[in-house]
VOPAGU-2260 file (C-alpha; in pm, 1 decimal, decimal comma):
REM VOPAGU-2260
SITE   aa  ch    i         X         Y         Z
SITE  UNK   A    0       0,0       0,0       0,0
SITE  UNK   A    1     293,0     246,9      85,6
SITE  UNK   A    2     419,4     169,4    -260,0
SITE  UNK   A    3      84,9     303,0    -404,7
SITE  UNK   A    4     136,7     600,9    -273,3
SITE  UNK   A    5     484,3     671,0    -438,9
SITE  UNK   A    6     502,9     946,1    -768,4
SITE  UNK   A    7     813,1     854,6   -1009,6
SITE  UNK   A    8     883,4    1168,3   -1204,5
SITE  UNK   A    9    1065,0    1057,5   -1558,1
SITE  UNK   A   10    1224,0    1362,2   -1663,1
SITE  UNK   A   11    1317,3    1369,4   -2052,2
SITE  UNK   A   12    1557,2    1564,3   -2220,1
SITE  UNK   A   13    1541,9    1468,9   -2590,5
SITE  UNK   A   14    1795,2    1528,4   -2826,4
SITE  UNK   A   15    1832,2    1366,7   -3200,4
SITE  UNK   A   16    1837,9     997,6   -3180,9
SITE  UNK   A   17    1871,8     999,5   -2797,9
SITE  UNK   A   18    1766,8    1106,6   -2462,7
SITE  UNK   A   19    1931,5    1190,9   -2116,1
SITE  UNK   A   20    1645,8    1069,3   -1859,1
SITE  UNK   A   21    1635,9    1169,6   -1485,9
SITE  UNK   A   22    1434,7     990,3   -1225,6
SITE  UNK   A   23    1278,1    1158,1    -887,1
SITE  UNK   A   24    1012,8    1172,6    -642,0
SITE  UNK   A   25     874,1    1429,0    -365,2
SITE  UNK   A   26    1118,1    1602,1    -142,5
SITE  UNK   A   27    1443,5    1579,0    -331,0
SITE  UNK   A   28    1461,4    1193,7    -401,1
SITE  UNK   A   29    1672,7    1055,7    -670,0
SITE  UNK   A   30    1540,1     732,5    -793,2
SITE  UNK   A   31    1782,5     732,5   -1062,0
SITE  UNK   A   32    2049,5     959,5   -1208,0
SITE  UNK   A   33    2077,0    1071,6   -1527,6
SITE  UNK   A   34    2142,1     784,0   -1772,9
SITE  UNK   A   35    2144,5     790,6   -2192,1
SITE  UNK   A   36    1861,2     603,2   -2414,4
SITE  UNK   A   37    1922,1     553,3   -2749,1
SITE  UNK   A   38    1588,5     564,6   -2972,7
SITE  UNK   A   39    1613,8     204,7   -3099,3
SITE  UNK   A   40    1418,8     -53,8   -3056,3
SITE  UNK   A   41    1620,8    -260,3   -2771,7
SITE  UNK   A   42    1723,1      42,3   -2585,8
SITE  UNK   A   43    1348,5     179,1   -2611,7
SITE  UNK   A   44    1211,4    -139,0   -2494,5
SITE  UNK   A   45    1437,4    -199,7   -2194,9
SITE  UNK   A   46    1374,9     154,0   -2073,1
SITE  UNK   A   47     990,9      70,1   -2077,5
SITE  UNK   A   48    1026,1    -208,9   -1862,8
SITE  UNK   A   49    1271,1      10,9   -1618,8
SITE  UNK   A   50    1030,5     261,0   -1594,8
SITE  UNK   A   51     711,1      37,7   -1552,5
SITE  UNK   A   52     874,2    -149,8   -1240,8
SITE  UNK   A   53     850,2     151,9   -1035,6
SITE  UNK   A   54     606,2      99,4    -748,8
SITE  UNK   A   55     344,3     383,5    -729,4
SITE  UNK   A   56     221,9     672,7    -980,8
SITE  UNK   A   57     425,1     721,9   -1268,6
SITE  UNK   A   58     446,8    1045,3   -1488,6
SITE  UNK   A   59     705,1    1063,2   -1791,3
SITE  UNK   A   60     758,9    1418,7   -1921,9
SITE  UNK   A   61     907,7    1553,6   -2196,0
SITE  UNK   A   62     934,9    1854,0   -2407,0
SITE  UNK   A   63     822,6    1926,7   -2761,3
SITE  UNK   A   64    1125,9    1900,0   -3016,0
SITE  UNK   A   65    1020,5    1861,6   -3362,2
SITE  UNK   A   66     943,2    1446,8   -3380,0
SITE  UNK   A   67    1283,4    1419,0   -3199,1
SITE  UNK   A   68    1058,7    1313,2   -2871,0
SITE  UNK   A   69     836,2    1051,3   -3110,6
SITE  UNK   A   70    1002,8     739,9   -3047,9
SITE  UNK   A   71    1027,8     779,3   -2677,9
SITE  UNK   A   72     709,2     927,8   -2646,3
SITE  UNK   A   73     521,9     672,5   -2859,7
SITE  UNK   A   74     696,7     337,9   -2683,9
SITE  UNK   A   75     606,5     463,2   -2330,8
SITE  UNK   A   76     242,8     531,5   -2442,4
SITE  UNK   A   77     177,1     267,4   -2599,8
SITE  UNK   A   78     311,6      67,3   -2240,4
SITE  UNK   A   79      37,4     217,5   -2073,3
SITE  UNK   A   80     254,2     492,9   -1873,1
SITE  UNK   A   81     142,8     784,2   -1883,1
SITE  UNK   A   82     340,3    1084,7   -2114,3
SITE  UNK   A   83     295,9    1420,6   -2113,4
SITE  UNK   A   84     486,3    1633,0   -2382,5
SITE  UNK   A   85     508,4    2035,0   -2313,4
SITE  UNK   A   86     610,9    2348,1   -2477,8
SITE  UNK   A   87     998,4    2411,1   -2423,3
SITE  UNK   A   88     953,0    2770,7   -2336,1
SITE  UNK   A   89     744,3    2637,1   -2003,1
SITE  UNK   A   90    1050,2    2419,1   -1878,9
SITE  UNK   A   91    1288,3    2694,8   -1995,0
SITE  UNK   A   92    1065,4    2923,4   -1773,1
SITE  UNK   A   93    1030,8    2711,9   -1501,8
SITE  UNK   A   94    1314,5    2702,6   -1179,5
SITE  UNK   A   95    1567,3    2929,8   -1381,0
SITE  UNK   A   96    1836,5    3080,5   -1190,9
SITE  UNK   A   97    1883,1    3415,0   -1326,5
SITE  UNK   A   98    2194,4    3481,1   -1159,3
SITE  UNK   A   99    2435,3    3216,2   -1325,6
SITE  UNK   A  100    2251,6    2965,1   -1577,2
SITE  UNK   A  101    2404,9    2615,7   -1601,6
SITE  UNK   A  102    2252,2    2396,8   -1878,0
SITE  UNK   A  103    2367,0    2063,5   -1975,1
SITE  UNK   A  104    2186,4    1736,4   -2076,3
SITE  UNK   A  105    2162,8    1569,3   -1727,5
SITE  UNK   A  106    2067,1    1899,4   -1557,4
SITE  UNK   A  107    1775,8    1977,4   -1793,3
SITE  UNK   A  108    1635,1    1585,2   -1714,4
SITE  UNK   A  109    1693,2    1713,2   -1347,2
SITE  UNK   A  110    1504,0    2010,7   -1406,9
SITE  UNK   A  111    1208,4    1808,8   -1612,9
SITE  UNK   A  112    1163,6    1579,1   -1357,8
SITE  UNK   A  113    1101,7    1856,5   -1090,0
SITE  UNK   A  114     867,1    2038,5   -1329,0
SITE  UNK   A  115     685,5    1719,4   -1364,6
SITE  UNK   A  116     645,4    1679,0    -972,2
SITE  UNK   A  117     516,1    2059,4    -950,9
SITE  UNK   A  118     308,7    2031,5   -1208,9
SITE  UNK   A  119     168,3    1677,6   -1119,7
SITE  UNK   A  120    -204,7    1732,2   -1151,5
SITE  UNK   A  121    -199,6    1988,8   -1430,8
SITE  UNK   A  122       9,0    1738,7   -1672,7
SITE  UNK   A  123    -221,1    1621,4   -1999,0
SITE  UNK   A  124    -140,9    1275,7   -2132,1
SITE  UNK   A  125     -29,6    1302,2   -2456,4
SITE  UNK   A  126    -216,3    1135,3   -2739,5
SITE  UNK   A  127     -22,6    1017,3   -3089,2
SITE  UNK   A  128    -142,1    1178,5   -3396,5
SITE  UNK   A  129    -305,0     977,4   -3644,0
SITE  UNK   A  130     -59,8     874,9   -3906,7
SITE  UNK   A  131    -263,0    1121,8   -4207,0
SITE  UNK   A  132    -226,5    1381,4   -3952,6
SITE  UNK   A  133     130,3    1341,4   -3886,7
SITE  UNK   A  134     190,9    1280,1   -4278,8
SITE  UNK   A  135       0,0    1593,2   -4326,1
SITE  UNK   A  136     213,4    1831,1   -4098,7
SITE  UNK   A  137     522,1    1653,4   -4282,8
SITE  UNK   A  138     429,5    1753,0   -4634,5
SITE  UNK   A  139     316,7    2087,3   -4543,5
SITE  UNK   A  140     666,2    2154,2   -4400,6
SITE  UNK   A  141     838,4    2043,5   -4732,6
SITE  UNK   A  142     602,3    2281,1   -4953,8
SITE  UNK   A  143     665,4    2505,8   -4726,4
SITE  UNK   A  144    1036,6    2471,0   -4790,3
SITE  UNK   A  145    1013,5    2413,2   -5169,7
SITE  UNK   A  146     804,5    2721,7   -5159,8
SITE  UNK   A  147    1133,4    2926,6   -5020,3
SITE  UNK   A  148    1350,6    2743,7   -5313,3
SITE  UNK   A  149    1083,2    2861,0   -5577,0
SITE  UNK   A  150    1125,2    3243,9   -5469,1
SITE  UNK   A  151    1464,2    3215,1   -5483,2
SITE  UNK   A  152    1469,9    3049,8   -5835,2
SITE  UNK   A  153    1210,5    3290,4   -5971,7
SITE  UNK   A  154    1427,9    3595,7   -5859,7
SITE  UNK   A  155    1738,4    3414,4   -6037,0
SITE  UNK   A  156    1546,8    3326,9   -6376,6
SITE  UNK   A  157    1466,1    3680,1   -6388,8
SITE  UNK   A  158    1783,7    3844,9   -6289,6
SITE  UNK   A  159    1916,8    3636,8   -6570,2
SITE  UNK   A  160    1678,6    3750,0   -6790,3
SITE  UNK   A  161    1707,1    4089,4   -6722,8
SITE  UNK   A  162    2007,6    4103,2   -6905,9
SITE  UNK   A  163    1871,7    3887,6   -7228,6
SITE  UNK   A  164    1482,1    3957,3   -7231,5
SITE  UNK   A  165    1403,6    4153,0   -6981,9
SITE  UNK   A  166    1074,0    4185,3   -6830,2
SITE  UNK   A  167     956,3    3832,6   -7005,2
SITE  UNK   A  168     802,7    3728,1   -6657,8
SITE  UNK   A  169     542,4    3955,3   -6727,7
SITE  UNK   A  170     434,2    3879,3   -7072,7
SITE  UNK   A  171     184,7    3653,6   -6900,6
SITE  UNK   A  172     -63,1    3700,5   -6676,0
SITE  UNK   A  173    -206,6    3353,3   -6667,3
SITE  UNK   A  174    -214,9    3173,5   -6363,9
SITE  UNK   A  175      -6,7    2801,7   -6216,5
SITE  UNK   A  176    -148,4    2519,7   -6417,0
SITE  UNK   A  177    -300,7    2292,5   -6201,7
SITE  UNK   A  178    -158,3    1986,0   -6398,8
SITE  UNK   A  179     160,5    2066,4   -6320,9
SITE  UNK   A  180     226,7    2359,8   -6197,4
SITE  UNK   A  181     365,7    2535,2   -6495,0
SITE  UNK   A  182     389,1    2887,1   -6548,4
SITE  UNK   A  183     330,9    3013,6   -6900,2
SITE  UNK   A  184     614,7    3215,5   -6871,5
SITE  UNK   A  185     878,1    2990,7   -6773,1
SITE  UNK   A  186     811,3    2757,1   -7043,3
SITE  UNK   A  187     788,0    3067,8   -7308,3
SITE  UNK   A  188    1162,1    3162,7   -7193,6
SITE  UNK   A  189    1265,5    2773,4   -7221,2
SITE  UNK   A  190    1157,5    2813,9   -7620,0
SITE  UNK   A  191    1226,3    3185,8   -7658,1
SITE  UNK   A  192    1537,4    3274,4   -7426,9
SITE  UNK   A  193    1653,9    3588,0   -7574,9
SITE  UNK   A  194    1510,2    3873,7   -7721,6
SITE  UNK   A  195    1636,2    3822,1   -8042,4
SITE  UNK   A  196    1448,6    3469,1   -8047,3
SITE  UNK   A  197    1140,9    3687,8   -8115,6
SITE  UNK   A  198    1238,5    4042,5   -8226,6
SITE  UNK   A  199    1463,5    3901,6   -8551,3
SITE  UNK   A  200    1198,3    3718,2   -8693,9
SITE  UNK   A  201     932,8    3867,5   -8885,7
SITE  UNK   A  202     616,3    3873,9   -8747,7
SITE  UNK   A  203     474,1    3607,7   -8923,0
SITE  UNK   A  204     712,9    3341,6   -8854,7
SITE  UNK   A  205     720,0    3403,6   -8505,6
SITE  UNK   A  206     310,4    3377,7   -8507,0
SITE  UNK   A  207     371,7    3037,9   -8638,2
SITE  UNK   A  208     633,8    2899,6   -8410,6
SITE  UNK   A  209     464,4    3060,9   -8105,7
SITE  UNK   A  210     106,5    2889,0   -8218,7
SITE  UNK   A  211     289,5    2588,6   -8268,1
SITE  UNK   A  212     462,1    2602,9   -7891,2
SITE  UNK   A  213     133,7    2710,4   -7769,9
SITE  UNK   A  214       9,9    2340,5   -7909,8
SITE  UNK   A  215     302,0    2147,6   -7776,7
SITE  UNK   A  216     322,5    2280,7   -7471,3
SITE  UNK   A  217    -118,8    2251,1   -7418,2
SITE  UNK   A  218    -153,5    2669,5   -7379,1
SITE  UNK   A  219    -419,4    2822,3   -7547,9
SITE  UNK   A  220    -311,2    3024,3   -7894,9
SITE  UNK   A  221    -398,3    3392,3   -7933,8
SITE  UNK   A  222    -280,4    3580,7   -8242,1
SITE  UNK   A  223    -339,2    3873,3   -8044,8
SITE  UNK   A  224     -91,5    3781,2   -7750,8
SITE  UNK   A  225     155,0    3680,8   -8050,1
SITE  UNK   A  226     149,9    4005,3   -8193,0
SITE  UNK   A  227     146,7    4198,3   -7881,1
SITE  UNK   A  228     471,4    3983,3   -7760,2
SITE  UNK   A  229     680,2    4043,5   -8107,9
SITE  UNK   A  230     593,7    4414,5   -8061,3
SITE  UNK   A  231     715,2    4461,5   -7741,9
SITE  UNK   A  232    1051,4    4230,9   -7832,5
SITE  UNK   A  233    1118,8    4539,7   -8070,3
SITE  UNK   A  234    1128,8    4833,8   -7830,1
SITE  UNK   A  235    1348,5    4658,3   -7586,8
SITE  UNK   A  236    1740,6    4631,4   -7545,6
SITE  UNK   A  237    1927,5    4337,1   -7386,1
SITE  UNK   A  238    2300,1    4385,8   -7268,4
SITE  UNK   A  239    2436,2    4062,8   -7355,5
SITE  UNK   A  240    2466,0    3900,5   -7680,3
SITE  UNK   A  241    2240,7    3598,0   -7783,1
SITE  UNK   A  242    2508,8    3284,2   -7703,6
SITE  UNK   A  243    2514,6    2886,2   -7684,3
SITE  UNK   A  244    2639,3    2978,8   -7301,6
SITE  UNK   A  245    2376,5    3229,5   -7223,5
SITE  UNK   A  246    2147,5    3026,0   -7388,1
SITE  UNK   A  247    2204,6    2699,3   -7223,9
SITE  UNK   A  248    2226,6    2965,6   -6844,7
SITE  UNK   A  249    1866,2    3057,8   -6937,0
SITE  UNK   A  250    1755,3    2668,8   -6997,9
SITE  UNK   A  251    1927,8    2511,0   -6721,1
SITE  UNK   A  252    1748,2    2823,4   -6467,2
SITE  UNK   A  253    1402,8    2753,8   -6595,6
SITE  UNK   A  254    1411,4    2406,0   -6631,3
SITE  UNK   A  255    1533,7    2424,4   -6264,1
SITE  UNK   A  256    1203,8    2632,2   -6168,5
SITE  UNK   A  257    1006,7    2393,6   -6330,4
SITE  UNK   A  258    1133,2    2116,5   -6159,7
SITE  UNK   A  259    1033,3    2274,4   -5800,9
SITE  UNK   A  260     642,9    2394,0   -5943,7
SITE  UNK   A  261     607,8    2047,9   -6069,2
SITE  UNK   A  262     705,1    1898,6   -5715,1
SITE  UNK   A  263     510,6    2165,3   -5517,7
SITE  UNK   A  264     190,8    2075,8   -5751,1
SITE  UNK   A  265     218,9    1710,7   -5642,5
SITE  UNK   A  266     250,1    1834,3   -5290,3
SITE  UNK   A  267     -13,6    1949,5   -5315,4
SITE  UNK   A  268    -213,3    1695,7   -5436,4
SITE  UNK   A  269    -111,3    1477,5   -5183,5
SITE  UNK   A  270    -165,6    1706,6   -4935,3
SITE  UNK   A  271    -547,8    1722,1   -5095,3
SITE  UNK   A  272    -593,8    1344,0   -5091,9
SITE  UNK   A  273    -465,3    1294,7   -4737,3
SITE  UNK   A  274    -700,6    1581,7   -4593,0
SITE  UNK   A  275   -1032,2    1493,4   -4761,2
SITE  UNK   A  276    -987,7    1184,2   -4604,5
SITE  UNK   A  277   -1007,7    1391,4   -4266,1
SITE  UNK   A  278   -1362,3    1430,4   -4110,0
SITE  UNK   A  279   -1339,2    1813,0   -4049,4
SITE  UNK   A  280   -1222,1    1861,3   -4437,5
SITE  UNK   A  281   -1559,6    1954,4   -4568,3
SITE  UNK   A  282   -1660,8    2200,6   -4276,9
SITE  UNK   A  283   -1292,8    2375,0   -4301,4
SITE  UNK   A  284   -1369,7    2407,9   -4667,8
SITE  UNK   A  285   -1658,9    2567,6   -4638,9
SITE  UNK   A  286   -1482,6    2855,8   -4454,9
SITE  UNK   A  287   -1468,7    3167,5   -4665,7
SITE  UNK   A  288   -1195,7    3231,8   -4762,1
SITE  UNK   A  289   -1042,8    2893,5   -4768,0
SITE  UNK   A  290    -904,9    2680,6   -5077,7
SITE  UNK   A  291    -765,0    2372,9   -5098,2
SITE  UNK   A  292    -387,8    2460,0   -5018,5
SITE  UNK   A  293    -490,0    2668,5   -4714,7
SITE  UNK   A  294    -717,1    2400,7   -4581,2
SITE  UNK   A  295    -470,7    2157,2   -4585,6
SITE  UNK   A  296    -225,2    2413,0   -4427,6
SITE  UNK   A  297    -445,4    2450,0   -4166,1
SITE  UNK   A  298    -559,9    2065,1   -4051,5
SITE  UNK   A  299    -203,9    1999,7   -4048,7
SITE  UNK   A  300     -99,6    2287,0   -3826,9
SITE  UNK   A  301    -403,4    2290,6   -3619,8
SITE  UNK   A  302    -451,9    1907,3   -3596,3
SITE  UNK   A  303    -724,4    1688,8   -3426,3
SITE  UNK   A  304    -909,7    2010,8   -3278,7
SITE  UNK   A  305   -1080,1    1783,8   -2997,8
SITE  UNK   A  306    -733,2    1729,1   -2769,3
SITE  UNK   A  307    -774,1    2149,5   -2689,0
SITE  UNK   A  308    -994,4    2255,3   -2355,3
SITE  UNK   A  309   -1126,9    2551,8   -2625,6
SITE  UNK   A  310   -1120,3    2813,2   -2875,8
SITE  UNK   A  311    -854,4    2980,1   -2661,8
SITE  UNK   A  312    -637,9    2733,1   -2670,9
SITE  UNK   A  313    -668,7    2708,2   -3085,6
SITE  UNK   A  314    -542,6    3085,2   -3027,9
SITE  UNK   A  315    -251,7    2994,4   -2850,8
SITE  UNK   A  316    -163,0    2727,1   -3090,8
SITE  UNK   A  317    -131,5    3010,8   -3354,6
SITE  UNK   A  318      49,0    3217,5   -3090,1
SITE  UNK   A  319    -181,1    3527,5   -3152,7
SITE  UNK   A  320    -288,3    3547,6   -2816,6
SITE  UNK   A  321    -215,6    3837,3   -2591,0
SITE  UNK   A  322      29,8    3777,3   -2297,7
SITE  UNK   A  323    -113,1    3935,7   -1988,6
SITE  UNK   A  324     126,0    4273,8   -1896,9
SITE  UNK   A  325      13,9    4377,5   -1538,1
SITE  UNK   A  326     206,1    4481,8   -1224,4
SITE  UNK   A  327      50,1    4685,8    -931,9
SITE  UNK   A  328    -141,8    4973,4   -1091,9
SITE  UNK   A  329     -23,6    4878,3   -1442,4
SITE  UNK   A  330    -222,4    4721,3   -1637,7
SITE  UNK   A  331    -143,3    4720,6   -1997,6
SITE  UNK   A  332    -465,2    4717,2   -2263,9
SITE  UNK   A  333    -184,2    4698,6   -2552,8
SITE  UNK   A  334       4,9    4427,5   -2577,8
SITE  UNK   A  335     158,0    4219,8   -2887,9
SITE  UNK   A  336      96,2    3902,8   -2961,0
SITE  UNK   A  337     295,5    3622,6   -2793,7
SITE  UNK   A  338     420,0    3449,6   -3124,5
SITE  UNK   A  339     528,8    3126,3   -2922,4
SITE  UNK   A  340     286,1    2916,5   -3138,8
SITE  UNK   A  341     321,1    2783,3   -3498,5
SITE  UNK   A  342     460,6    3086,6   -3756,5
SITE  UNK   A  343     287,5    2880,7   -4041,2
SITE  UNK   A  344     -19,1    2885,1   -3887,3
SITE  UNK   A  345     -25,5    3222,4   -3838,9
SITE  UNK   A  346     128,7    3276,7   -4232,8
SITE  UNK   A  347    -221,8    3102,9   -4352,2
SITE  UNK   A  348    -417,6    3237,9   -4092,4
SITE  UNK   A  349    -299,0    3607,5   -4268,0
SITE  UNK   A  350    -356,0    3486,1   -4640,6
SITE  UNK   A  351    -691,0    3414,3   -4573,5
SITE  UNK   A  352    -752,6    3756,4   -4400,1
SITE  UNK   A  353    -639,3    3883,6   -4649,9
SITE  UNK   A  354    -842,8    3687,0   -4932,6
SITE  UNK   A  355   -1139,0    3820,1   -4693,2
SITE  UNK   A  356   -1021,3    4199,4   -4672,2
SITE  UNK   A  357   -1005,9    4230,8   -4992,4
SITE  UNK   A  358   -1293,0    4034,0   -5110,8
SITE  UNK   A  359   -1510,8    4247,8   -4840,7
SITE  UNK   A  360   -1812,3    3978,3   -4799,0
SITE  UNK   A  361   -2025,4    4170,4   -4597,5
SITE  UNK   A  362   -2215,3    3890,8   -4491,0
SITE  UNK   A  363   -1974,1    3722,4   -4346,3
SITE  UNK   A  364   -1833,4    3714,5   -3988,9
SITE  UNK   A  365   -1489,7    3714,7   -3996,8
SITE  UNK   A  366   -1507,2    4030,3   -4266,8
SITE  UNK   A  367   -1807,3    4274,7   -4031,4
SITE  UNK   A  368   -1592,0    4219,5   -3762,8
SITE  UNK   A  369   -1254,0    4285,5   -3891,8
SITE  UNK   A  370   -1494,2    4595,1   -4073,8
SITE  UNK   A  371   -1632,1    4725,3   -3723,1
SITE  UNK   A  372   -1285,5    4711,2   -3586,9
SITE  UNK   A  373   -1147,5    4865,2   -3875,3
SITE  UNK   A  374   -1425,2    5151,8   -3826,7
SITE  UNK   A  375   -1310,8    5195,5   -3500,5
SITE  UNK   A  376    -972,8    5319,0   -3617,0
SITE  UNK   A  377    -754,5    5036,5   -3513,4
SITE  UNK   A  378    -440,6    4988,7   -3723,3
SITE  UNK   A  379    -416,7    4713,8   -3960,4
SITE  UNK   A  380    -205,5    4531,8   -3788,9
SITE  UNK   A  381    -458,2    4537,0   -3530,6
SITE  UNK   A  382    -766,2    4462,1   -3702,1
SITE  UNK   A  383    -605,0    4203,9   -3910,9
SITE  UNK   A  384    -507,8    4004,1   -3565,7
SITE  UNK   A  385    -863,2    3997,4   -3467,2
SITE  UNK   A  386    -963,3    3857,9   -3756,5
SITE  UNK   A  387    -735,8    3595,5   -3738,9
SITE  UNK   A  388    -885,7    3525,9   -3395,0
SITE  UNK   A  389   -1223,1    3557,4   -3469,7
SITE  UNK   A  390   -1149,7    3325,1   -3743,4
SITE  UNK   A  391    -974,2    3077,7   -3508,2
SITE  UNK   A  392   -1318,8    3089,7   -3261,0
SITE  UNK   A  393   -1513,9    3015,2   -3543,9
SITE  UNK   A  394   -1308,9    2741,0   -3693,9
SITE  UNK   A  395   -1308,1    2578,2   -3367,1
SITE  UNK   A  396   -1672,4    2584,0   -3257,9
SITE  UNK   A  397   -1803,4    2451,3   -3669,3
SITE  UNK   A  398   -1510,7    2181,5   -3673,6
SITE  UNK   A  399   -1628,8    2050,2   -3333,1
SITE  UNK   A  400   -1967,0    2068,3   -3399,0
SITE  UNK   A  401   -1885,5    1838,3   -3708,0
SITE  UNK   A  402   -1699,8    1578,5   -3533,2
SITE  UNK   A  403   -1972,4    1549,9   -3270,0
């Protein structure tokens, strides 16, 4: 019975591939000192079987690192012992000493453990993501990445061309091809690299090579865009002469950029497939304001909606929340937003204010309130922040009314 009574405290400080793990109880006991865990399966399972042996309550805590903490986190749960996984910033936050800071591996399992004895009652058990959700939030990280690599190739394509064609990029005004992902213009500079590809034939010969790229390459042919395009070849200048080298510079840069839209256009689609398969796709959808990219952006960064207490804590996820700034008499009414939640979330979250500012439904909610505080002569960055909130209430309350 006396064992019954005991609480083990498993502090975990994860790294990549490993963890340093700390074991206490009440009033300063040290059931075990730091030891290292690799994150394979042997090392994984005999460190379950350590940790369920203790006699009395046990509490494993870790904190959130990525999908560093997944291994250990998943082979504990699913032993029945009882994980909790929390935000870094409230273990950095917790027990510091201001005065000189010591931080190493077996101190911060130390200091995890001790959080996880204060904290006892308040810990939530963490629950696994489902395997589309966790797929999800991995292919939204890589578009988001190959989405940095595209602006840096567009920028190079068209400092390149700058000096051959400039201004080709906007010749077009058509948008992605779903397909593939193709942009009109990147494939017009792969056939036509420099200026004098166009401006040195006569018009009618370039009409009939640019109607017959238009059919190889499945764009729609307009005589008036051909004649429009050999016009404006004629009334520019490039600096550098038409070359096999500058040529092949031109080719290898947009066949580059193509590469990257055709990969973020499968993203994409997988991203699509995975989320429709989700039971709060179709209500998320339905959100003004929302297409298919953002809702997929947003299920994967939001996740299963029904682990959160409320709408409030949906805010915090996004990190758009307030921090509270009072002392004595102070009491601050303006405060910035804590940013310690996901910055994609919050990216999205500002596209589709944006698709609602400036598409000014005035039916909807999101818009007559971001309109009323707007009226009120808040500054953008204001209004557009309680938008994104308001948005964030109402995504919560409609998805949990459609999972029941």
């Amino acid at each position: 019975m006396i064992g019954e009574m005991f609480m083990n405290a498993v502090g975990i400080d994860v790294s990549k591939g490993k963890s340093m793990i700390a074991i206490t109880q009440p009033f300063g006991v040290v059931v075990a000192e730091p030891f290292e865990v690799s994150h394979d399966g042997q090392s994984l399972s005999e460190l379950v079987e350590r940790v369920k042996r203790l006699p009395g309550e046990t509490k494993a805590v870790m904190e959130y690192t990525g999908t560093y903490y997944e291994p250990i986190a998943n082979a504990l749960h699913n032993a029945g012992i009882f994980v909790s996984v929390v935000n870094p910033l409230l273990i950095d936050d917790y027990g510091t000493n201001r005065v000189r800071k010591v931080k190493t591996d077996k101190k911060d399992a130390f200091k995890i453990a001790n959080y996880a004895l204060d904290k006892w009652t308040q810990l939530r058990e963490y629950i696994p993501a489902e395997d589309t959700r966790k797929t999800l939030k991995v292919l939204n990280r890589q578009y988001t990445q190959y989405n940095k690599l595209l602006i840096m190739q567009k920028n190079s394509l068209i400092a390149l061309l700058d000096s051959c064609f400039p201004n080709a990029n906007t010749l077009f005004s058509s948008p992605r091809r779903e397909s593939d992902g193709h942009e009109k213009w990147v494939d017009f500079v792969l056939q036509f690299p420099h200026l004098n590809t166009v401006s040195k034939l006569c018009p009618s010969i370039f009409k009939a090579k640019y109607q017959s790229w238009c059919k190889a390459n499945h764009y729609k042919y307009s005589e008036t865009k051909a004649t429009q395009i050999h016009a404006y070849s004629r009334t520019q200048v490039s600096s550098l002469p038409i070359t096999d080298a500058m040529m092949k510079a031109v080719e290898l840069s947009a066949a580059l950029l193509n590469s990257t839209l055709e990969t973020l256009a499968a993203i994409r689609t997988e991203m699509d497939k995975l989320s429709s398969t989700l039971p709060e796709y179709e209500t998320v959808m339905s959100l003004y304001g929302v297409g298919r990219v953002m809702c997929s952006q947003l299920i994967a960064e939001i996740g299963d909606v029904r682990r959160l207490k409320c709408s409030k804590s949906l805010v915090a996820i996004a990190g758009i929340d307030p921090p509270p700034d009072q002392s004595g008499q102070h009491d601050s009414k303006s405060r910035s937003i804590s940013k310690r939640g996901s910055p994609l979330l919050r990216k999205t979250l500002f596209q589709i204010i944006q698709v609602i500012l400036q598409k000014q439904p005035v039916n909807e909610p999101v818009y007559q309130f971001l309109d009323r505080k707007r009226a009120e002569g808040k500054p953008y960055r204001v209004y557009m922040i309680a938008a994104a909130n308001k948005f964030l209430r109402i995504y919560f309350a409609r998805v949990m009314e459609a999972l029941g």
